[in-house]
C-alpha positions in Angstrom: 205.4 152.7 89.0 207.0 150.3 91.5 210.3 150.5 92.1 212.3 148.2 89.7 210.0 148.7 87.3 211.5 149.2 83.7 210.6 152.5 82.4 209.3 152.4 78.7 210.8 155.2 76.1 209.3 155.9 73.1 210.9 157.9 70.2 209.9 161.2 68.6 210.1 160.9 65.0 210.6 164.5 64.1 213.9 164.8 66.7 215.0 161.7 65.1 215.1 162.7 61.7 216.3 166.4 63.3 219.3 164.7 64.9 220.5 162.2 61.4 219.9 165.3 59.6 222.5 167.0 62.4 224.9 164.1 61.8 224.7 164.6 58.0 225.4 168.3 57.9 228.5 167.5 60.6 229.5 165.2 57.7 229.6 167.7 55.5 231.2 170.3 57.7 233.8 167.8 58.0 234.8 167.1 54.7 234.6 170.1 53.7 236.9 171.7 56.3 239.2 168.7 55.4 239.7 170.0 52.1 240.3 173.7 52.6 241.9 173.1 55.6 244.9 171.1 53.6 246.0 173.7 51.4 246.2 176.0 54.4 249.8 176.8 55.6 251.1 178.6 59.3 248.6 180.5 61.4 246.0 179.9 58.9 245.9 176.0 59.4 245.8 176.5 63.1 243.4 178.6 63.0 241.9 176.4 60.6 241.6 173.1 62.5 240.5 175.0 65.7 237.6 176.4 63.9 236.7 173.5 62.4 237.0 170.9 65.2 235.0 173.3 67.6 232.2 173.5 64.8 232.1 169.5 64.3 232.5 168.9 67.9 229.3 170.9 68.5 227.6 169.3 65.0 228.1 165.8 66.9 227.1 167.0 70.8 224.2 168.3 69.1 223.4 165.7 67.0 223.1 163.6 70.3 221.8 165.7 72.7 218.7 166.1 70.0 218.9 162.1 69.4 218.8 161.9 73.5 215.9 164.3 73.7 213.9 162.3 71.2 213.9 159.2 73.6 210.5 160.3 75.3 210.5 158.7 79.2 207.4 159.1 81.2 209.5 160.7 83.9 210.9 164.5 84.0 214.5 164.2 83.3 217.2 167.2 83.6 221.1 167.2 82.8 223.9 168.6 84.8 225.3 171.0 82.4 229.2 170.7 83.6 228.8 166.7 83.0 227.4 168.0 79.3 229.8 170.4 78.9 233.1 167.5 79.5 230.9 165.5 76.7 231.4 169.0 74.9 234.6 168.3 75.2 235.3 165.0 74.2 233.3 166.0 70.8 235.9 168.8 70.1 239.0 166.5 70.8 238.0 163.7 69.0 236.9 166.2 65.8 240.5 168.2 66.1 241.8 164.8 66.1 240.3 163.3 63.3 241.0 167.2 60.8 244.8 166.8 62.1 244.9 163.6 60.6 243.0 164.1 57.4 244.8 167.5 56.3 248.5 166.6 56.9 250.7 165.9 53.8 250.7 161.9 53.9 249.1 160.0 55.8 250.2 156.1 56.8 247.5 153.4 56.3 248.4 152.9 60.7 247.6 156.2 60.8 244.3 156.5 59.9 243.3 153.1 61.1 245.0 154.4 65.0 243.0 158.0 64.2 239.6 155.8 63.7 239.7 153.9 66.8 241.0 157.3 69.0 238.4 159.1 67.7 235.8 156.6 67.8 236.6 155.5 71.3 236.0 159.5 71.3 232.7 159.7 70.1 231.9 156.8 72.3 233.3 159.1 75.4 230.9 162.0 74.3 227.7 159.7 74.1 228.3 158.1 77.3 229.4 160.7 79.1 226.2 162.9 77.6 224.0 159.7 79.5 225.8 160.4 82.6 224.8 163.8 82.2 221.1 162.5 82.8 219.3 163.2 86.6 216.3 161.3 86.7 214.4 159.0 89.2 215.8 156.0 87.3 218.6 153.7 87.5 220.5 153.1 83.7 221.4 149.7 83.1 223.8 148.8 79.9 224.3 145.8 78.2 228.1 144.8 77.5 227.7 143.1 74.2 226.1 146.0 72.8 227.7 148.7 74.0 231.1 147.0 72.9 228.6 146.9 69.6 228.2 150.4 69.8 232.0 151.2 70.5 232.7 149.0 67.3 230.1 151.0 65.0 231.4 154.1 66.3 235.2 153.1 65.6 233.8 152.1 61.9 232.1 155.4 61.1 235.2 157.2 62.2 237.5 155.0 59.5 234.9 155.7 57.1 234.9 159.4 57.7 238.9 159.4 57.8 239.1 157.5 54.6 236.0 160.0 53.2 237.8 163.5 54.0 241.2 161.9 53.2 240.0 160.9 49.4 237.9 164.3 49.3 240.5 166.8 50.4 242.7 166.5 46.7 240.1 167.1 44.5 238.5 170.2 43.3 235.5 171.9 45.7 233.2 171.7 42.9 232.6 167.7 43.4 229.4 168.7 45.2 227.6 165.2 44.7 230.2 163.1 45.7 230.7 165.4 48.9 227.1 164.9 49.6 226.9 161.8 48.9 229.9 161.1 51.2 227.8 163.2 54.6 224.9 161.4 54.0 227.0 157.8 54.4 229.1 159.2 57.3 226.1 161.1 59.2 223.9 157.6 58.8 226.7 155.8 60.5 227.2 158.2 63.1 223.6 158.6 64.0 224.2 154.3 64.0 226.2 154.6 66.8 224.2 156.1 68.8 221.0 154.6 68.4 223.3 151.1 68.9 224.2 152.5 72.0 220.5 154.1 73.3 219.8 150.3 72.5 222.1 149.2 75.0 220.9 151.1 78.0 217.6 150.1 79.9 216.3 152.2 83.0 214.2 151.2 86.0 212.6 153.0 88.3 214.7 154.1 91.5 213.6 155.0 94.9 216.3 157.2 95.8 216.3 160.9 96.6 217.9 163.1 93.1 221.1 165.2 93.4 219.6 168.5 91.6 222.8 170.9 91.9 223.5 171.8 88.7 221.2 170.0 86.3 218.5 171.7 84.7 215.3 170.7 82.7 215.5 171.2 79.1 212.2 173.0 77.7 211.2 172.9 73.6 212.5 176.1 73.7 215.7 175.3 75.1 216.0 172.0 72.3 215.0 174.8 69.5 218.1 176.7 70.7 220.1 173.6 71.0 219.4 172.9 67.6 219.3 175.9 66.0 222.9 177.5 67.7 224.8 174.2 66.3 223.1 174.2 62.8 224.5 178.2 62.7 227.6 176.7 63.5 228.0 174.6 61.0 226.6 176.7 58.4 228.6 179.1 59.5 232.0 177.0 59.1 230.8 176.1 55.7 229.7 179.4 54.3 232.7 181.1 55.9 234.9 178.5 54.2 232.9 178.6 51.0 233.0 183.2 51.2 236.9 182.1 51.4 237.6 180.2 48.6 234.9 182.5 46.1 237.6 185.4 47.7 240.3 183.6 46.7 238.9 183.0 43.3 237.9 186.3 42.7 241.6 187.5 43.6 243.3 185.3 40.8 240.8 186.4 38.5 241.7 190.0 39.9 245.4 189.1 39.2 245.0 187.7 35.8 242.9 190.6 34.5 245.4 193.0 35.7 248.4 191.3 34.6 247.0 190.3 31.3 249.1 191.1 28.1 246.4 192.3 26.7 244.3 195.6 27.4 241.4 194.3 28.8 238.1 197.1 29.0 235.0 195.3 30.8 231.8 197.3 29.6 228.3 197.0 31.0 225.1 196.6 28.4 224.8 200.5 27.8 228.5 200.4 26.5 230.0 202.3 29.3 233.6 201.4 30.9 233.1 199.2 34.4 236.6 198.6 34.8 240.2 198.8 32.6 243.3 197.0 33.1 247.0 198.2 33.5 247.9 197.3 29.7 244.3 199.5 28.7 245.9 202.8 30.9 249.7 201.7 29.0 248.3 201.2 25.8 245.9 203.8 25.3 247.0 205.8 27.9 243.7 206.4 29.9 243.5 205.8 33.7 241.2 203.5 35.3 239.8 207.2 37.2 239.5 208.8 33.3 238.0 205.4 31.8 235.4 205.0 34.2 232.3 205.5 33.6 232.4 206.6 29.9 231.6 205.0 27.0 234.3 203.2 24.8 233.2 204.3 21.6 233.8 208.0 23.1 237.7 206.8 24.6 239.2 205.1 22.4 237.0 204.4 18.6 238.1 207.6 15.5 235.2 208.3 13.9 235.6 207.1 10.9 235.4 203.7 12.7 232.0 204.3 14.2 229.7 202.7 12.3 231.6 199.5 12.6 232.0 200.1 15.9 228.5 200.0 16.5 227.7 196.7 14.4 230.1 195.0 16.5 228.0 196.3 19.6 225.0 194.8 17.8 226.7 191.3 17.5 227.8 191.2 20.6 224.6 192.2 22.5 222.7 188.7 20.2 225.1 187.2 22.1 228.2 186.3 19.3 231.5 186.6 19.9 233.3 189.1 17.5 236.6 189.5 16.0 238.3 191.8 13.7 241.3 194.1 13.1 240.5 197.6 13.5 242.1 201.4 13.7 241.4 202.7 17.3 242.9 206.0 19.1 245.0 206.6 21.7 244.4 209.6 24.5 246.7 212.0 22.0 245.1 211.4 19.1 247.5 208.5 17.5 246.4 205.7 15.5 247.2 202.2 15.9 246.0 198.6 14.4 244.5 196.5 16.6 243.2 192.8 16.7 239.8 193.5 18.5 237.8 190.7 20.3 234.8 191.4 22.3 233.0 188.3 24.4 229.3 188.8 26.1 229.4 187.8 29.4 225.9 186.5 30.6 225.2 187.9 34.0 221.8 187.1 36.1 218.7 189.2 35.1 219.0 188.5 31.8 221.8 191.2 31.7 225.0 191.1 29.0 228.1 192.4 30.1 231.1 192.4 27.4 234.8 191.8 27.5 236.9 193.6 25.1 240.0 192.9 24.3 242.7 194.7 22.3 246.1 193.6 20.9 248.2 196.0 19.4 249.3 195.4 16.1 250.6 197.9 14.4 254.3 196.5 14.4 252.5 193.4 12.3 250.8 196.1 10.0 254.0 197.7 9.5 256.2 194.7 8.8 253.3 193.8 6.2 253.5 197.1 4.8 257.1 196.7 4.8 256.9 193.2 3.1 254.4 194.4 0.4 257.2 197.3 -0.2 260.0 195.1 -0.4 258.2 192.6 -3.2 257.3 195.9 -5.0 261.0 197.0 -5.3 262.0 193.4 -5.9 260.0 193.0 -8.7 260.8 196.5 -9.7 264.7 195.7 -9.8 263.9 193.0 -11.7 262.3 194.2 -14.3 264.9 196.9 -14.4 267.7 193.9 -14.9 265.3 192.7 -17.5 265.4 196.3 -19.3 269.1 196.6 -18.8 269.6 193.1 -20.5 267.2 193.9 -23.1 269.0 197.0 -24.0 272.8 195.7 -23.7 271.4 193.0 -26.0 270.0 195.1 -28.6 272.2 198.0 -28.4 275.4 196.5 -28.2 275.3 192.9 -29.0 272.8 192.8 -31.5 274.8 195.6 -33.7 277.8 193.2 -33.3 275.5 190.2 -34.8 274.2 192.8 -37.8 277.4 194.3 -39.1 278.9 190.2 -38.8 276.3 189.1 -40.9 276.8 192.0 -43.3 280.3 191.2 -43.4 279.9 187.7 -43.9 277.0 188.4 -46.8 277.9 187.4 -50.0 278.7 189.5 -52.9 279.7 188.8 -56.2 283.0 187.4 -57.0 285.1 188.5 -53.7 288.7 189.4 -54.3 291.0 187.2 -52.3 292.3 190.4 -50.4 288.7 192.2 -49.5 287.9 188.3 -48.4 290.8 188.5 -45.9 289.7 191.5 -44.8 286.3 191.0 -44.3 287.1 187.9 -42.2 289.7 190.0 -40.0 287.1 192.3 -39.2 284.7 189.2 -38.5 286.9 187.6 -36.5 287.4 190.8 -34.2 283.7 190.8 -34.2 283.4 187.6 -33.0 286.0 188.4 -30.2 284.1 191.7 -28.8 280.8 189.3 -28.6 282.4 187.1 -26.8 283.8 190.0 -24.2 280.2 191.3 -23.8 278.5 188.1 -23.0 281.1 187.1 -20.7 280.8 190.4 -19.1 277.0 190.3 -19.3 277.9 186.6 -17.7 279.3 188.0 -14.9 277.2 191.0 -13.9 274.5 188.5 -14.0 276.2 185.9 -11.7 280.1 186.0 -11.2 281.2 182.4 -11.7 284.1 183.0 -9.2 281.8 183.8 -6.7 280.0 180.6 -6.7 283.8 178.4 -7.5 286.1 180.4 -5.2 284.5 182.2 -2.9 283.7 186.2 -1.9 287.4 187.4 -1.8 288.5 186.2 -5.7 285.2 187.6 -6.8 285.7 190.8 -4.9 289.3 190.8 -6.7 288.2 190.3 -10.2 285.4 192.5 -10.1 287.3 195.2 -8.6 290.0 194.5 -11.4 287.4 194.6 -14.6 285.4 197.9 -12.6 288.8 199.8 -13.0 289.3 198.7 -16.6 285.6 199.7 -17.2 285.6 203.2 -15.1 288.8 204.0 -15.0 288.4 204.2 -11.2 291.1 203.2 -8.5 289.9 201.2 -5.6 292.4 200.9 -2.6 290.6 197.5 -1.4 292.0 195.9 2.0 290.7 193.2 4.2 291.3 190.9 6.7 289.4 187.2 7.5 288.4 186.7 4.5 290.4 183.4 3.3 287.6 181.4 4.0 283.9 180.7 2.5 281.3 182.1 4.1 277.3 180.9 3.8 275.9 181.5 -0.1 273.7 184.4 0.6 276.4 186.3 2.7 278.6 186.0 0.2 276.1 187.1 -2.5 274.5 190.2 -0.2 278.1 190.7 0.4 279.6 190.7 -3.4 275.4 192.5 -4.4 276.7 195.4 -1.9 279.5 196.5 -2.7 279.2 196.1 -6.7 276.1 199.0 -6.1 278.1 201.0 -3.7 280.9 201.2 -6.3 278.6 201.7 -9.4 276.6 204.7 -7.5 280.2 206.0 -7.3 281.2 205.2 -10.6 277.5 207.2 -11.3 277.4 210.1 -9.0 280.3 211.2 -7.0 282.9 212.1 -9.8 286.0 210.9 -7.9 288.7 209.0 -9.1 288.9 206.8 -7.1 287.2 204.7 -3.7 288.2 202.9 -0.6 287.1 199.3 0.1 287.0 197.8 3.4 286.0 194.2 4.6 286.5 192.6 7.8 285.8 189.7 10.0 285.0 190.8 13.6 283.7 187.7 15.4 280.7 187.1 14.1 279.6 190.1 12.0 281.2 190.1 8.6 282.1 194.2 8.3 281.7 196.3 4.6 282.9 199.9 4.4 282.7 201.4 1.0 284.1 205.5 1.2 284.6 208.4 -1.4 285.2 211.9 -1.3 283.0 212.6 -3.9 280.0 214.9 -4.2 277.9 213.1 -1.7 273.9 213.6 -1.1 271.2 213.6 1.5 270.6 210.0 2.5 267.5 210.3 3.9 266.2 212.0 0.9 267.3 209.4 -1.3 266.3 206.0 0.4 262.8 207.5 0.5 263.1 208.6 -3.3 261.2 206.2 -5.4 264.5 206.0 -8.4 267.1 205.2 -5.7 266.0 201.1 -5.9 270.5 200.8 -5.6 270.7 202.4 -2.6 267.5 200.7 -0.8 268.1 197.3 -2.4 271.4 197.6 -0.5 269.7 198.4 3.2 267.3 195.4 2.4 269.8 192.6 1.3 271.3 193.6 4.9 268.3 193.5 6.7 267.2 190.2 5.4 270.5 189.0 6.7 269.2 190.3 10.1 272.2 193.4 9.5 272.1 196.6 9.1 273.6 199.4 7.1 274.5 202.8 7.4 274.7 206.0 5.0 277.2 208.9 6.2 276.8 211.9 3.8 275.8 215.3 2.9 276.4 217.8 -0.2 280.0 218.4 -0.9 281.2 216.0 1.9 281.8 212.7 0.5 280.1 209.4 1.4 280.8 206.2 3.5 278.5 203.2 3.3 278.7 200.5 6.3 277.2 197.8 6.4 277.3 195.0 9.0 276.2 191.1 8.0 275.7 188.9 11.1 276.7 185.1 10.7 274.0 183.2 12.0 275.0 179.8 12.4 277.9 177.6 12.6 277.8 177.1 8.8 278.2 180.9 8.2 282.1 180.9 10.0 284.8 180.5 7.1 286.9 177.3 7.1 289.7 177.1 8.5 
């Protein structure tokens, strides 16, 4: 060809679509590094954006070098490596450029619009500076108005891929469309830019001798490697990033099985033990080394629970998620309720690994238990209040009623004298009936109680219990001259009136000693004797001693408690201790 000639260049297809493709996959690389690269913190983030601006610097060299190689001239063309190497460069600096800007905490609008024209007067340095890199018998000649063009387009996929990685790096890394949809905008506008600027170049043959010291000609095999080395790169940046989050994943998970209230037992499809938690080894006291590797029907199922056991495992392995209270056994032998759940867990191959989970129950089962026991006795005690009514009614009252109707039955002509009589008698009738219902009255509800409060009702009681026993009580107290809340004042009054009847009953003494106190907040009852005493334990687990355990539970519904000192021989002292449990429990002032 003359010289002065313009050379013709063709494309190659194939390196074309290899170098957009290039572009696209730096995209990616990009906003994904942006995003995990954010969260990072310290040595991490520096290590972080140097990775990551070295693998996106190479993405973009590459993705023009292969771009470059696709424009076929008729002439042999080789490329000083240390000129290629500085374009090197300028691809790394712009990319750590662009990753510091994206991944700091806020970013100003001037910011990202100053970061898009540094690095896309960046990425313009790397294209040009890659033709420079050309050695050729040809002379380059550039158009101004296009290269500005391709300056501009280069400055404009930069703000786009700013304003991409900056939206990107908040949201979660499972926005896997949007990402790719995001590379495939930002790698088309990169690969843009250069093609704008290939277009702005023109060569013609030159005459001139070729400077040959240190360029060299660039085989297929030499572009395969090109290629290849910078895809691995990028891969690599992405898998590494993507192996980093799946660890980080996998350690919370880690963390949250372990520290899991729950005793968690993860079982494979033949029902043997892959892995235990800490609350499985404090709960049932196996170790992960003991639990491992055994079956969990043989650790921790009695075998009276087998069978059920085993249609649970039948569910489970149809896929359903099961849940019922069971009995299972610790590593001594004990017992205890649990709520058990077990969840299949699809895995790939069609294999079904299960979760199960245990809570212990057995404080619920025994404050059911506990409940159940409590209605019994209540219902027990009433009917025994029934009974006692039924028979002071009948027995004492109703006798009173027939012998003042006999008196008042007509007979004959009545003497005047006998008349007088008869009414006398009547009319003392009438007067003991009206004793016994008052005093039926107030064993059924003291009227002072509910008018005047726990300290006259403790008075008057105590009062009518010595006229009725014949027993002394030496009663002192102190805080007690104002009201208290209804049902303290009634456990209160309930408690005492039992301790003094099972003394009255049982300890043959002639007398007892009464004690009640205000001590902050806990309203204090002490009721001793030095009587024939017993063995409390015994007797609260004796079925006929309803007193004595309807006493504990009027306490323990108040959230109290009480206590029985005694033995054979040695007296007794009752305490009991009522907490007030609001403001409306103090006495008034």
């Amino acid at each position: 060809m003359p010289v002065g000639a313009e050379i013709p260049g063709p494309y190659d297809p194939l390196l074309v679509v290899v170098s957009v493709l290039i572009a696209i996959l730096a995209s990616y690389t990009a906003i994904d590094l942006a995003i995990r690269v954010t969260a990072a913190r310290g040595r991490a983030r520096r290590v972080g954006l140097i990775c990551g601006s070295v693998a996106m610097g190479i993405g973009i060299w590459s993705m023009h070098y292969v771009a470059m190689l696709a424009f076929r001239l008729p002439i042999p063309v080789r490329y000083h490596w240390p000129t290629a190497l500085l374009s090197l460069l300028a691809g790394i600096v712009s990319s750590a450029l662009a990753l510091y800007i994206v991944t700091r905490p806020r970013v100003p609008a001037a910011w990202i619009l100053g970061g898009s024209v540094l690095q896309g007067s960046g990425i313009a340095t790397l294209h040009y500076t890659a033709m420079a890199s050309m050695r050729m018998e040809a002379e380059s000649h550039y158009s101004a108005p296009i290269v500005s063009l391709s300056v501009l387009v280069a400055i404009v996929s930069s703000l786009l891929s700013l304003c991409l990685a900056f939206v990107f790096r908040g949201g979660p890394i499972s926005w896997k469309l949007r990402k790719v949809g995001s590379a495939l905008s930002m790698g088309v506008a990169i690969a843009a830019m250069h093609y704008t600027g290939m277009a702005a170049v023109s060569f013609t043959v030159s005459g001139m001798a070729l400077n040959l010291a240190n360029a060299v000609l660039i085989s297929s095999l030499g572009l395969a490697g090109i290629v290849a080395v910078s895809v691995m790169v990028m891969l690599a940046t992405v898998v590494t990033g993507l192996v980093d989050q799946l660890q980080k994943q996998k350690n919370l998970l880690d963390e949250l099985f372990e520290q899991a209230p729950q005793a968690i037992t993860l079982v494979d499809r033949d029902g043997m033990v892959v892995r235990v938690n800490r609350e499985f080894e404090r709960l049932f006291g196996y170790s992960p080394g003991e639990a491992v590797g055994r079956r969990l029907s043989e650790l921790i199922v009695p075998a009276d629970a087998q069978e059920e056991f085993e249609r649970r495992t039948e569910q489970v392995a149809q896929g359903q998620r099961v849940e019922t209270e069971s009995v299972r056994r610790r590593k001594d032998g004990s017992p205890l309720h649990v709520l058990a759940v077990s969840v299949p867990v699809s895995l790939p191959g069609d294999q079904i690994a299960v979760y199960d989970v245990h809570l212990d129950i057995t404080k619920r089962k025994e404050a059911d238990a506990a409940l159940q026991t409590l209605s019994r006795r209540l219902l027990a005690v009433q009917e025994d209040e029934r009974q006692h009514l039924a028979r002071e009614l009948h027995d004492e009252i109703g006798q009173l009623l027939t012998g003042l109707g006999l008196l008042l039955k007509p007979n004959g002509e009545w003497p005047v004298g006998p008349v007088k009589t008869r009414f006398d008698q009547a009319r003392s009738m009438v007067d003991e009936l009206l004793g016994k219902v008052r005093r039926l009255s107030f064993d059924l509800r003291p009227a002072d109680l509910d008018q005047l409060g726990l300290l006259p009702a403790l008075l008057a009681f105590f009062e009518r219990f010595t006229e009725t026993t014949g027993m002394l009580v030496d009663f002192k107290h102190k805080g007690l001259d104002g009201r208290f809340a209804t049902e303290l004042e009634t456990a209160a009054y309930r408690i005492i009136q039992e301790a003094l009847t099972n003394v009255a009953r049982h300890a043959g003494v002639a007398g007892a000693v009464v004690r009640v106190w205000l001590d902050g907040n806990v309203l204090n009852l002490r009721v001793e004797d030095r009587g024939s005493g017993f063995d409390p334990e015994a007797a609260l687990k004796a079925a006929r001693t309803r007193g004595l355990a309807g006493m504990q539970e009027r306490a323990m519904l108040l959230g109290g408690g009480m206590t029985v000192e005694s033995a054979p021989g040695r007296g007794t002292t009752v305490s009991v201790e009522l907490p007030l449990r609001n403001a409306g429990d103090e006495p008034a002032a």
